[in-house]
C-alpha positions, 0 to 999 in steps of 0.5 A: 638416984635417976643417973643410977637407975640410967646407968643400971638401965644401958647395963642391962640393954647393953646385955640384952643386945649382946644376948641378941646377937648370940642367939643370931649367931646361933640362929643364923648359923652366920648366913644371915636367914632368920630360921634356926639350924638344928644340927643333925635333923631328919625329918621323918619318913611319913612326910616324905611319902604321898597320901597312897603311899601312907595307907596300912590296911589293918585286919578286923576279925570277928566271931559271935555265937549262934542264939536261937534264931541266927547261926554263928556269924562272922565278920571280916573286915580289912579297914584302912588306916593313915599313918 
């Protein structure tokens, strides 16, 4: 009963090494660094732009109807957005 479960037990770690060394592979890329290769990557566009270059001004545009004390207002507004 020991001997089967030590046997089962360097089968299994035998399949566990070999599963690591497959994803190193595919990891590594065989170059050695521990970072993963992702085939065809872009980063987006927003990363590569500074802070200024990120700022969108957007529009705000509103109207409310007279009452009996103010007359119609209006309110515009140009506020910033970060994208």
């Amino acid at each position: 009963m020991v001997k089967q479960l030590q046997s089962k037990l360097q089968q299994a770690q035998g399949e566990l090494s070999k599963i690591k060394n497959k994803l190193n592979q595919l990891g590594n890329g065989g170059s050695g660094s521990s970072d993963m290769i992702m085939p065809d990557f872009k980063p987006k566009g927003q990363r590569a732009k500074s802070f200024l270059q990120r700022i969108e001004l957007g529009t705000d545009f509103q109207t409310q109807r007279s009452n009996h004390y103010f007359p119609t207002t209006t309110a515009i507004r140009l506020p910033p957005a970060i994208s």
